[in-house]
N, C-alpha and C positions, 0 to 999 in steps of 0.2 A: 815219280814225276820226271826225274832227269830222263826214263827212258824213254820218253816223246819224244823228244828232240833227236833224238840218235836214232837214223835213218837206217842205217848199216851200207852195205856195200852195194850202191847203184848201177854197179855193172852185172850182178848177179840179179838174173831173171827166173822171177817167184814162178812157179805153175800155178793152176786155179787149183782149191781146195776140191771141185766135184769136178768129173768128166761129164759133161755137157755137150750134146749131137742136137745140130738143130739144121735142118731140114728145109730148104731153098729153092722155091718153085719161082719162073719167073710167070706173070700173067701179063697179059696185054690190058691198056686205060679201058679200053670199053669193058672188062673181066673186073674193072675194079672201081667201076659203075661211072667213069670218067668221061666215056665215050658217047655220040650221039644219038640218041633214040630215034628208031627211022619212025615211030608214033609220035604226031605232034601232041605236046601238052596244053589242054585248056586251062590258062591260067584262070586264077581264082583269088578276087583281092574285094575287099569289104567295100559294101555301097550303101545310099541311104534309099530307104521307102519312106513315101508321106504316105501315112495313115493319121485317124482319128485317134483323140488320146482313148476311148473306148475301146477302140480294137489293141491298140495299143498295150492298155490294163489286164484286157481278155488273154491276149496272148503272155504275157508275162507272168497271170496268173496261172494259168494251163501249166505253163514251164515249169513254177515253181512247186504246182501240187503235185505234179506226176514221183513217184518215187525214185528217178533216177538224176530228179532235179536239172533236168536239160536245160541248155540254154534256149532263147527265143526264139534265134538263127534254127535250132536241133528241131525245136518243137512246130514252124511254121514246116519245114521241110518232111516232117513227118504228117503233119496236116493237107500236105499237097499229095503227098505219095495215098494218104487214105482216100482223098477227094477222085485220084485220079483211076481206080479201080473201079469208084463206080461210072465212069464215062462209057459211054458208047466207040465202039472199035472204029467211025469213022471220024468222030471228037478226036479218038487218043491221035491218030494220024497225023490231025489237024495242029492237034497239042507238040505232038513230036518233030514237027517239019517247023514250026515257029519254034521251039526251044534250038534246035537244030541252028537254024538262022543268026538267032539273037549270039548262042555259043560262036558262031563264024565269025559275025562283027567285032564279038570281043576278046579275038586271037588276033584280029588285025590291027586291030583298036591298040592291043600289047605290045605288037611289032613297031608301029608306028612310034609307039611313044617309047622304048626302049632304045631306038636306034638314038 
């Protein structure tokens, strides 16, 4: 126990037990995902829908039968994506220039309220 305390001579400088090579690249911020995206990002933040409590139950139930146990959010998103395969190719257009839209407003929508 006494030998704790006895540091020995602090002018004598220990080597390291292993020789140790390590390897020093510099990267620049945008390399170390720092940097600005010239893609803007559509932000994506939770919202309420009113529905019926029946649609509601429907969808909840769906969620919870399927065997991957999705959530509601997972499960209405996949009920769109099937809905929209059967559309007619001048629908989907109509479909994709309104999504299109609604996603603009609420990039600006983000900006606005972030500054």
């Amino acid at each position: 126990m006494g030998g704790l305390l006895k540091h020995g001579n602090d002018n004598q400088v220990k080597s390291p037990d292993k020789k140790v090579n390590v390897n020093v690249s510099s990267i620049s911020r945008k390399q170390a995902g720092f940097g600005e995206d010239s893609a803007e990002k559509i932000p994506t933040f939770d919202v309420n829908m009113r529905v019926d409590n029946h649609t509601r139950n429907a969808v909840l139930a769906l969620s919870k039968a399927t065997a991957d146990k999705r959530s509601a959010s997972e499960m209405v998103s996949l009920m769109i994506e099937s809905y929209l395969e059967s559309l007619t190719p001048q629908t989907r257009d109509t479909y994709d220039e309104l999504v299109s839209m609604m996603e603009t407003k609420d990039k600006l929508d983000y900006k606005l309220k972030s500054k």
